[in-house]
MIKE-392769 format. One record per residue (C-alpha): residue number from 0; x, y, z. Coordinates in steps of 0.02 Angstrom, whole numbers, plus 50000, padded with zeros to 5 digits. Each point is the difference from the previous one (the first is absolute). Example, Ala and Ser with C-alpha at 12.3 -4.5 7.8 and 13.67 -1.06 7.14 Angstrom:
// MIKE-392769
+-----+-------+-------+-------+
|   n |     x |     y |     z |
+-----+-------+-------+-------+
|   0 | 50615 | 49775 | 50390 |
|   1 | 50069 | 50172 | 49967 |
+-----+-------+-------+-------+
This chain:
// MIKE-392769
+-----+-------+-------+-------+
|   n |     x |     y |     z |
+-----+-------+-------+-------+
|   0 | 59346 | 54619 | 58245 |
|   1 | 50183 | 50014 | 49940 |
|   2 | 50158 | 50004 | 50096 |
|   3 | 50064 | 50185 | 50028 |
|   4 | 50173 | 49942 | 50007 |
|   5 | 49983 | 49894 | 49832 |
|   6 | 49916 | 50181 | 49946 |
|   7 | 50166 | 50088 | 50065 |
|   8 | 50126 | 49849 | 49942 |
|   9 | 49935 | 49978 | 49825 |
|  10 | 49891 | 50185 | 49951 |
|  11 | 50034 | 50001 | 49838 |
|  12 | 49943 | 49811 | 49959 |
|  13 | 49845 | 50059 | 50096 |
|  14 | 49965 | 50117 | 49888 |
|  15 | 49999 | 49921 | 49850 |
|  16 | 49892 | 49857 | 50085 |
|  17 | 49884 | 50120 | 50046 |
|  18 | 50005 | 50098 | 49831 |
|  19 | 49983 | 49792 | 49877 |
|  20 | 49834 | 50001 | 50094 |
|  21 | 49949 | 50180 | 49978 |
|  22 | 50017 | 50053 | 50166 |
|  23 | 50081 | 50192 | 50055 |
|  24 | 50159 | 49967 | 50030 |
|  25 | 50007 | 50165 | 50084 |
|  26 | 49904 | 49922 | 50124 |
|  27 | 50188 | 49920 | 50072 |
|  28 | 50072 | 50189 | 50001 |
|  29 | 49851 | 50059 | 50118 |
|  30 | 50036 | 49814 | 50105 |
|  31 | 50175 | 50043 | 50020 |
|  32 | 49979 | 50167 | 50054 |
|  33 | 49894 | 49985 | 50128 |
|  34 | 50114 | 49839 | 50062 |
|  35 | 50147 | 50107 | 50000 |
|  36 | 49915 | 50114 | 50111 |
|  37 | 49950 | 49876 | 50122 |
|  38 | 50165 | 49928 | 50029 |
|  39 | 50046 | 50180 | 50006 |
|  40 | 49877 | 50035 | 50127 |
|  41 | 50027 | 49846 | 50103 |
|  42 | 50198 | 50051 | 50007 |
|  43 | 49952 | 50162 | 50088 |
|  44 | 49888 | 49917 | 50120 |
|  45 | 50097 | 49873 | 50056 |
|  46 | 50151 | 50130 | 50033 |
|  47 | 49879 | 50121 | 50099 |
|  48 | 49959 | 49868 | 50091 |
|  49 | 50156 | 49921 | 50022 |
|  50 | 50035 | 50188 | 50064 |
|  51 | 49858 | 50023 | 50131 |
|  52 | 50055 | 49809 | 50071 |
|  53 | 50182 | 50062 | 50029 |
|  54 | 49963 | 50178 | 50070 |
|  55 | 49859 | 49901 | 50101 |
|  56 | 50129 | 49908 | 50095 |
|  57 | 50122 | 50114 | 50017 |
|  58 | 49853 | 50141 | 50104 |
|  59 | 49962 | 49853 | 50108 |
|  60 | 50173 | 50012 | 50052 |
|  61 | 50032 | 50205 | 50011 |
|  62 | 49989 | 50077 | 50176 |
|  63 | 49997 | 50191 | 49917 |
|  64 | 49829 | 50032 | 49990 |
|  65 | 50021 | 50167 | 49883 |
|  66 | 50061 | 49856 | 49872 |
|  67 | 49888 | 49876 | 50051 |
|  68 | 49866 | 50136 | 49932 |
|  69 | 50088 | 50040 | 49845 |
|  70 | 50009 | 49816 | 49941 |
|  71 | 49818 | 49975 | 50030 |
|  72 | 49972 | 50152 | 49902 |
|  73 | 50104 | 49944 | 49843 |
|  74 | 49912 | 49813 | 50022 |
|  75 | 49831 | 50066 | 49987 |
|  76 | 50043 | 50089 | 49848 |
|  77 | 50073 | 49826 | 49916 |
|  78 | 49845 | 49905 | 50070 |
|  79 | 49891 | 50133 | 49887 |
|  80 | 50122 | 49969 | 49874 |
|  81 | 49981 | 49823 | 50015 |
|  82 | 49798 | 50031 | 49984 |
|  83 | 50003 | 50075 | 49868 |
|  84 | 50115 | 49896 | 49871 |
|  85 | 49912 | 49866 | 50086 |
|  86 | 49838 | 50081 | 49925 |
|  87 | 50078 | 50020 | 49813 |
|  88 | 50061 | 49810 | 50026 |
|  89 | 49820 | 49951 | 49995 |
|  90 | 49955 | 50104 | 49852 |
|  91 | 50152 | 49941 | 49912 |
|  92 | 49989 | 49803 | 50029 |
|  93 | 49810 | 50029 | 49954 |
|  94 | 50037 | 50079 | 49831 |
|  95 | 50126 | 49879 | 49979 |
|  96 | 49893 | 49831 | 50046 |
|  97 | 49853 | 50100 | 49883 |
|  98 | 50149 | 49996 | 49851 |
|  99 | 50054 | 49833 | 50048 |
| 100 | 49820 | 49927 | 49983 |
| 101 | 49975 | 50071 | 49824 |
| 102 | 50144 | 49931 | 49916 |
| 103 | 49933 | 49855 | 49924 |
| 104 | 50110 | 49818 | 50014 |
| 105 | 50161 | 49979 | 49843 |
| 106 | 49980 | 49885 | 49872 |
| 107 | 50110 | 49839 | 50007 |
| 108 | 50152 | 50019 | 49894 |
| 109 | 49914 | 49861 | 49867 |
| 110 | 49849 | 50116 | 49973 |
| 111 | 50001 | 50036 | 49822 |
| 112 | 50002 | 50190 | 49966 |
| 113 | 49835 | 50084 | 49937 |
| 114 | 49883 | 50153 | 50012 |
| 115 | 49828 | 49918 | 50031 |
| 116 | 49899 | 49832 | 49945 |
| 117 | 50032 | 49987 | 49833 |
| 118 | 50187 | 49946 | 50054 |
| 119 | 49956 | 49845 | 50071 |
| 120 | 50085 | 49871 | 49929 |
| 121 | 49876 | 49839 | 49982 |
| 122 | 50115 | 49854 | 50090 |
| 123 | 49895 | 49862 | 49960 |
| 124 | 49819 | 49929 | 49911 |
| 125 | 49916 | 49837 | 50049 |
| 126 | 49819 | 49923 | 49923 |
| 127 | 49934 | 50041 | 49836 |
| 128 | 49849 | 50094 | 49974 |
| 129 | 49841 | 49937 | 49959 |
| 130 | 49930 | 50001 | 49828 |
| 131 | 49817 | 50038 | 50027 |
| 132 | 49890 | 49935 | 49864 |
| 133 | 49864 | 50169 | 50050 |
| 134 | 50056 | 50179 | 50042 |
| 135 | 50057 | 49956 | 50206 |
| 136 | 49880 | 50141 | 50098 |
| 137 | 50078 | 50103 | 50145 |
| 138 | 49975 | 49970 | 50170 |
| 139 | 49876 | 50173 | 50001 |
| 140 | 49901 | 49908 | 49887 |
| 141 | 49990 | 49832 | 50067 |
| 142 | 49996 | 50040 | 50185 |
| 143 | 49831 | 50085 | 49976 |
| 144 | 49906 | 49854 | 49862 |
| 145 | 50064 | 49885 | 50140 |
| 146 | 49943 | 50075 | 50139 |
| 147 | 50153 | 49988 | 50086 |
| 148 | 50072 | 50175 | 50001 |
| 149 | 49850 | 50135 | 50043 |
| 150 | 50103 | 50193 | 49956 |
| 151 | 49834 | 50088 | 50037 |
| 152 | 49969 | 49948 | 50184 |
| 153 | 50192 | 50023 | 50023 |
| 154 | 49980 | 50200 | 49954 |
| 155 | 49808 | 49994 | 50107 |
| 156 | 50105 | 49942 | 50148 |
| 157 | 50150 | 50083 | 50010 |
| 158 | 50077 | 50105 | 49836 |
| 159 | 50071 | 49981 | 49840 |
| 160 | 50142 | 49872 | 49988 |
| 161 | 49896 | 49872 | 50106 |
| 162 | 49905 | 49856 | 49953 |
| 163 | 49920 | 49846 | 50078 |
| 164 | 50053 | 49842 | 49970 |
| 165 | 49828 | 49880 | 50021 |
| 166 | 49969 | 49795 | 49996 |
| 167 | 50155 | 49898 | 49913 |
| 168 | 50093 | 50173 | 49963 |
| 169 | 50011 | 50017 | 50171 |
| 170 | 50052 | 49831 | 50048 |
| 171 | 50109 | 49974 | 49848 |
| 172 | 50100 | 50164 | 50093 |
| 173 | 49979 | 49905 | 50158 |
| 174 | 50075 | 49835 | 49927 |
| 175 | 50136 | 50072 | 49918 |
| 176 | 50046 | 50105 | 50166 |
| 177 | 49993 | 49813 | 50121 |
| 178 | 50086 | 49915 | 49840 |
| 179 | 50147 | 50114 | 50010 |
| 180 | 50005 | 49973 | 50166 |
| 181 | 50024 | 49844 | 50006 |
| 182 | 50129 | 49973 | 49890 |
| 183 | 50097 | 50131 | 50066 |
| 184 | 50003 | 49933 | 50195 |
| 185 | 50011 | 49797 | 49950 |
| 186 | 50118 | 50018 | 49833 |
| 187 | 50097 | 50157 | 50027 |
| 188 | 50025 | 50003 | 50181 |
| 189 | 49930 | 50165 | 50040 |
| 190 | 49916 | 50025 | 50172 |
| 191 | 49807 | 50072 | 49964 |
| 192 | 49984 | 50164 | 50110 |
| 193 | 49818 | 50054 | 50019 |
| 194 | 50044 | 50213 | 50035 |
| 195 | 49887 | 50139 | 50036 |
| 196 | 49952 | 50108 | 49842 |
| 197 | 50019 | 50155 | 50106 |
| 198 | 50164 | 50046 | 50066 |
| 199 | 50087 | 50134 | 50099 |
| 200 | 50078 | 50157 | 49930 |
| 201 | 50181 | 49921 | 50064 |
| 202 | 49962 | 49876 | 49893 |
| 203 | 49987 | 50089 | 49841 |
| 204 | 50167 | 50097 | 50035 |
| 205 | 50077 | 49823 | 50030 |
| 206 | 49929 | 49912 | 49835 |
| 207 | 50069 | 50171 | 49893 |
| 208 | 49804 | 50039 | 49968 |
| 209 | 50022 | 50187 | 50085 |
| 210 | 50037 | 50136 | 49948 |
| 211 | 49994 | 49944 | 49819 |
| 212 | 49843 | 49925 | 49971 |
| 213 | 49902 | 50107 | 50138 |
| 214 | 49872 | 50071 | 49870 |
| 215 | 49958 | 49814 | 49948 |
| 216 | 49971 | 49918 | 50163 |
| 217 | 49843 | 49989 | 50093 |
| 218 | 49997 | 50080 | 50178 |
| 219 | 49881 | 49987 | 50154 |
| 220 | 50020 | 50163 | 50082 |
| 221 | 49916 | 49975 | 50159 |
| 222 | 50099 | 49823 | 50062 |
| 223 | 50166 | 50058 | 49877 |
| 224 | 49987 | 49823 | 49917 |
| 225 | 50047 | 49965 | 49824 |
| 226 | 49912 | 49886 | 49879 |
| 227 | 50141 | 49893 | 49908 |
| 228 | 50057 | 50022 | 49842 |
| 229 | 50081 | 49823 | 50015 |
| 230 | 50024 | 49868 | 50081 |
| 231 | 50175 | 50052 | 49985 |
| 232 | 49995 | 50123 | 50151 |
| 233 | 49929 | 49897 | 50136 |
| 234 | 50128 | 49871 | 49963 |
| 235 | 50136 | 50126 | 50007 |
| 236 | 49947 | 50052 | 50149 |
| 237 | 50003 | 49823 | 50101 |
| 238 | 50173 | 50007 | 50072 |
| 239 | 50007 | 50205 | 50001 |
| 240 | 50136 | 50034 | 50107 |
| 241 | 50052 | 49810 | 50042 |
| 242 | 50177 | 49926 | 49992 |
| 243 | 49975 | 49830 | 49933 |
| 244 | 50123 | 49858 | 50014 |
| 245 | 50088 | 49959 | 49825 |
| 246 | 49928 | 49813 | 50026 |
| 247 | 49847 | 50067 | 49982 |
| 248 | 50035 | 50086 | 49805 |
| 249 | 49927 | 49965 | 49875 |
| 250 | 49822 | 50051 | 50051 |
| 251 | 49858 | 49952 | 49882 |
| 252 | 49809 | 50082 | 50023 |
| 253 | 49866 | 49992 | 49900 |
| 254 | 49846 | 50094 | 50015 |
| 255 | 49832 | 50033 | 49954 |
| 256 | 49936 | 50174 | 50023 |
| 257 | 49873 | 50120 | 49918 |
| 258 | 50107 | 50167 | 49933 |
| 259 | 49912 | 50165 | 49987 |
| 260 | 50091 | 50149 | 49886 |
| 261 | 49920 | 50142 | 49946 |
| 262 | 50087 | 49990 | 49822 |
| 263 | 50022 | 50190 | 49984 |
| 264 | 50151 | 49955 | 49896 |
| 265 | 49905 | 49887 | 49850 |
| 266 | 49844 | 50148 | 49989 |
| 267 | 49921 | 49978 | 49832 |
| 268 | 50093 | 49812 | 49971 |
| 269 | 49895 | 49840 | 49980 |
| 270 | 49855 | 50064 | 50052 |
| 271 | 49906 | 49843 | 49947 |
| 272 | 49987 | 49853 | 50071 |
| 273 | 50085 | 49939 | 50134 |
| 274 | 50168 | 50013 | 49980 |
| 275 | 50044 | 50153 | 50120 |
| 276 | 49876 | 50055 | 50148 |
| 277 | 50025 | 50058 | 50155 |
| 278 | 49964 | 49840 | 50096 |
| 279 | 50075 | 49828 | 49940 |
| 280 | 50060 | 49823 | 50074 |
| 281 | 50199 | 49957 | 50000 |
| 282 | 50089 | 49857 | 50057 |
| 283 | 50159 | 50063 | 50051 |
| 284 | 50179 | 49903 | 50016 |
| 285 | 50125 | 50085 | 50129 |
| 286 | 50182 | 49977 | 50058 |
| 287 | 50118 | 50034 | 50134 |
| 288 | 50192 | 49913 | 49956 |
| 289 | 50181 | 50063 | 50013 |
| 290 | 50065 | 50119 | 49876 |
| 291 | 50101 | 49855 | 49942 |
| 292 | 49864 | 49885 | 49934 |
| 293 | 49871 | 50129 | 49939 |
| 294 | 50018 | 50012 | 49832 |
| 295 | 50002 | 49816 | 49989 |
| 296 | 49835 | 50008 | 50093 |
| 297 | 49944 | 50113 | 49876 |
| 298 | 50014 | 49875 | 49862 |
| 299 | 49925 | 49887 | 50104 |
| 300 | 49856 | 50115 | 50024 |
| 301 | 49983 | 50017 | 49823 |
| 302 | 49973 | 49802 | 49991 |
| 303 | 49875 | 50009 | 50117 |
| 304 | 49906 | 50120 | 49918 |
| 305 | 50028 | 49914 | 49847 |
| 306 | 49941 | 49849 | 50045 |
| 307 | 49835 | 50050 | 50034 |
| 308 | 49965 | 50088 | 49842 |
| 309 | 50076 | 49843 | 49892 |
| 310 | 49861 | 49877 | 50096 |
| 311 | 49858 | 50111 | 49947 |
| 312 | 50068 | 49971 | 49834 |
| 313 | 49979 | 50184 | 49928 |
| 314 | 50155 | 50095 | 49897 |
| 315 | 50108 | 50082 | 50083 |
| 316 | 50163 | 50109 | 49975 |
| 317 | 50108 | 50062 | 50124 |
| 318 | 50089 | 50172 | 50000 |
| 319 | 50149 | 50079 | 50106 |
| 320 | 49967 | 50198 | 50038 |
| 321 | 50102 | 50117 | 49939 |
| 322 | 50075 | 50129 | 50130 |
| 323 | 49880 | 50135 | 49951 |
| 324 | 49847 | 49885 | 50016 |
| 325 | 50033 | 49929 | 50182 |
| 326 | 49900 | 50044 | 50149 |
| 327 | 50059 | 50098 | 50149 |
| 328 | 50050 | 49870 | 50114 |
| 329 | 50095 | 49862 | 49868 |
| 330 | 50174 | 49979 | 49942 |
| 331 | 49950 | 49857 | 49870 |
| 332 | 49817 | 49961 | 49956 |
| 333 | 49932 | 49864 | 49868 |
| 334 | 49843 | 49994 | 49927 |
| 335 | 49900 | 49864 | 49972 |
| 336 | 49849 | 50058 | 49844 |
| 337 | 49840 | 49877 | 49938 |
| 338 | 49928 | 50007 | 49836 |
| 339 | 49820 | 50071 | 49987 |
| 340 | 49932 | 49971 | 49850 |
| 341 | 49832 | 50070 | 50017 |
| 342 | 50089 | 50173 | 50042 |
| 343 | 50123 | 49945 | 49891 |
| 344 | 50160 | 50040 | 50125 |
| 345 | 50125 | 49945 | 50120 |
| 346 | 49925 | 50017 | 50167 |
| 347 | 50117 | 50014 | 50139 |
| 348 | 49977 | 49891 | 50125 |
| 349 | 50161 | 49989 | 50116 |
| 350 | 50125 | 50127 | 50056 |
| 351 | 50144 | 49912 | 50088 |
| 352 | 50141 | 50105 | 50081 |
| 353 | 50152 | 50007 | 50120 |
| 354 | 50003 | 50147 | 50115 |
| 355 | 50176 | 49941 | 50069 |
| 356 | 50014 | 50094 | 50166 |
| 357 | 49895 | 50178 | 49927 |
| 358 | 49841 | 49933 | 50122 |
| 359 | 50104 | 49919 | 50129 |
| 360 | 50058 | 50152 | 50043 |
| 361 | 49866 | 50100 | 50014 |
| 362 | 49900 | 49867 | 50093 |
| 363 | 50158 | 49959 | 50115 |
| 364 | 50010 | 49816 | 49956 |
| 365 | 50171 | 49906 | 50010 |
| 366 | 50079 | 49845 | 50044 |
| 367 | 50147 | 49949 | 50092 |
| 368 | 50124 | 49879 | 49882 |
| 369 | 50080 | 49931 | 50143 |
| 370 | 49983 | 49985 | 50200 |
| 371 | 50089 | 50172 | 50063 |
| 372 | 49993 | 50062 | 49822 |
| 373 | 49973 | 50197 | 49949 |
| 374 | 49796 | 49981 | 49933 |
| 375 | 49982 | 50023 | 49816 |
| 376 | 49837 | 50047 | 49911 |
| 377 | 49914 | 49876 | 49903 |
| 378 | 49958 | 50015 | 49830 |
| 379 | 49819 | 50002 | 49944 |
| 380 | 49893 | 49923 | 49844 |
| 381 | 49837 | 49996 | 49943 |
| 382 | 49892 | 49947 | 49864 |
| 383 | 49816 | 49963 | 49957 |
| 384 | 49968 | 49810 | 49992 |
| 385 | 49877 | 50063 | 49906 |
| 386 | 49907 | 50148 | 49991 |
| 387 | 49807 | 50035 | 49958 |
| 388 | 49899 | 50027 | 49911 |
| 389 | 50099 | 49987 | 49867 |
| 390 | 50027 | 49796 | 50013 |
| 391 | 49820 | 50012 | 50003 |
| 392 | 49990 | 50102 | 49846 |
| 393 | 50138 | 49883 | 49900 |
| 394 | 49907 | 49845 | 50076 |
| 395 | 49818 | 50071 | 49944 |
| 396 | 50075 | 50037 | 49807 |
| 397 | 50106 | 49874 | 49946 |
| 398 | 49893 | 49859 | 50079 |
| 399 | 49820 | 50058 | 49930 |
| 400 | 49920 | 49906 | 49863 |
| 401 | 49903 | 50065 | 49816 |
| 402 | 49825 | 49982 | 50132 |
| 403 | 50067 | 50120 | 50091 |
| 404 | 50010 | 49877 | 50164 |
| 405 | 50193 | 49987 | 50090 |
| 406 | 50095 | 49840 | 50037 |
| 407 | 50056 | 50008 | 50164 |
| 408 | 50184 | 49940 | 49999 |
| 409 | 50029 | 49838 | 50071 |
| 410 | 50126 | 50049 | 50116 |
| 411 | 49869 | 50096 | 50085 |
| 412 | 49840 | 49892 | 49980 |
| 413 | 50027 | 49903 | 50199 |
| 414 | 49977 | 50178 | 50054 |
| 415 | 49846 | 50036 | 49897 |
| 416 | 49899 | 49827 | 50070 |
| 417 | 50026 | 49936 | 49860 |
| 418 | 49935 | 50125 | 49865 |
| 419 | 50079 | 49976 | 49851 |
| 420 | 49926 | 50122 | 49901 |
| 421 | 49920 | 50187 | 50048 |
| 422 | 49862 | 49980 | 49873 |
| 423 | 49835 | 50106 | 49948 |
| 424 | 49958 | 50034 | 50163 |
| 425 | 50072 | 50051 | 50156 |
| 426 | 50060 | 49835 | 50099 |
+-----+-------+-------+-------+
């Protein structure tokens, strides 16, 4: 959520922030509005008020009852009065929290300007791409021969955009998951949180997943749970409405979770394989720090992320959104793409972005700088350290061999027992 007096300082700035990343920028007409009218409202309230307190202690002193009686009168009228701006109070600060809660987060002032995807700039490039020696087969196609990936069972069990994963596809998922990890708690100094994958409404409104992303979220009506989307919103959520001490900053998580999405928003795109489905595996990478430090903890996020991808040894590129391609919650997001060459494109593989304090203030999480000190809000990052199945995917194509069997990357082979290669048949 933004800051209605940074809305009120700075409108017009807001507005073209809003407008670079093709948001209404009516929307901070209709927010300032209905703020006017609540200070408005507010003014009159307190002054009745102020009012019925005064005349209050001046009846308790009159000894003419005939004015006694008239007083009452007039204070029973201001009380109603009172009720009933009271009344349009609530409907106003309503509207206005409903406003406030649909203006998505501004992008940092080093976002580079653009309508959509094609404007992101590429920052970076590491690894060179293979040169196969036979035409490299995509992962719909080798999955299947292998016996690895099984599309038809996914469908008989549960829809379209499902699948089952079955012998060494499923543990090369699994190996990849404990492997990140790993390297993430005892190299990178993140704490591993094990989280529920459902999650209370609250804590969708806290993460920024409500009201935007309401038609894409999975809901149990009868408890009023929510599947995650991410890992993302469970970790937000850990110190909703906490104070935390400034020695305590930065705050590193990392955590596994299952996401569910219903992918309303990508009908009709990459319908094969397994690159987007409504279930799939993440390994998320959280923090909480001071708004001084973040965006170097962004960088260092990046690295992280990095990292990972450069050990599996598969090209990458890295790309900095432009402000009409970030999501709803970010001021500053990087990209982290791998090459697939069986599907013969980038596959992205890790969003990484600073919040600042846009979730900390919906989720009510600050920190105090200093003993006595006014709280601040933290600032908030996240990023996928690294997201499947689309490492799978990247591992599966640029690591399979002219017999069709995959070389399991050697990074990951004291997670697979041992199995160096996924061959003819299902390990």
């Amino acid at each position: 959520m933004l800051d209605i007096a940074f809305i009120r300082e700075r409108t017009e700035q807001v507005k073209e922030a809003l407008e670079s990343r093709n948001a209404d920028p009516l929307q901070v007409d209709t927010t300032l509005e209905l703020d006017a009218r609540r200070r408005e409202i507010l003014t009159q309230v307190e002054s009745l008020k102020a009012e019925r307190n005064r005349v209050s202690k001046k009846i308790g002193r009159l000894g003419d009852q005939v004015e006694r009686e008239r007083l009452i009168a007039e204070m029973r009228e201001v009380g109603s009065r009172i009720d009933e701006y009271d009344e349009e109070l609530r409907r106003v600060a309503s509207e206005l929290e409903a406003t406030m809660l649909a203006l998505p987060n501004l992008p940092h002032a080093s976002v580079p300007a653009g309508p959509d995807e094609t404007h992101n700039p590429v920052l970076r490039e590491w690894g060179e791409r293979r040169e196969f020696d036979f035409e490299p087969a995509p992962h719909w196609d080798l999955g299947p021969e292998l016996g690895i990936i099984d599309f038809e069972r996914g469908v008989k069990l549960s829809g379209s955009r499902f699948y089952i994963l079955r012998g060494a596809g499923a543990r090369l998922q699994r190996a990849l998951i404990a492997w990140m990890l790993d390297v993430h708690t005892r190299e990178h100094a993140y704490t591993e949180i094990y989280s529920p994958f459902v999650v209370k409404e609250e804590c969708m409104w806290g993460a920024g997943e409500l009201p935007k992303f309401v038609d894409n979220i999975y809901h149990d009506v009868e408890d009023d749970v929510w599947l995650v989307p991410t890992a993302e919103v469970p970790l937000t959520n850990l110190h909703r409405g906490e104070i935390l001490k400034s020695d305590e900053l930065p705050i590193r998580y990392v955590a596994y979770t299952a996401c569910f999405r219903r992918e309303k928003m990508s009908a009709g795109r990459d319908v094969r394989g397994i690159k987007r489905g409504h279930q799939f595996d993440k390994v998320e990478m959280y923090k909480l720090t001071t708004p001084e430090t973040s965006y170097d903890e962004l960088e260092a996020l990046l690295e992280d992320a990095l990292d990972i991808c450069r050990r599996l040894n598969i090209p990458l590129r890295v790309l900095e959104l432009c402000t009409g391609d970030l999501g709803f919650h970010a001021t500053k997001t990087y990209d982290i793409e791998m090459w697939a060459p069986g599907c013969d494109e980038w596959l992205e593989v890790s969003s990484l972005s600073n919040c600042e304090d846009y979730q900390a203030r919906r989720a009510g999480i600050r920190y105090r700088p200093e003993p006595g000190a006014k709280p601040r809000f933290v600032h908030t990052l996240n990023g996928s350290g690294l997201a499947l199945p689309r490492v799978l995917i990247a591992v599966m194509e640029n690591y399979q061999q002219a017999d069709g069997s995959i070389v399991v990357p050697e990074v990951l082979r004291p997670w697979m027992g041992g199995v160096d290669v996924i061959g003819g048949q299902a390990d």
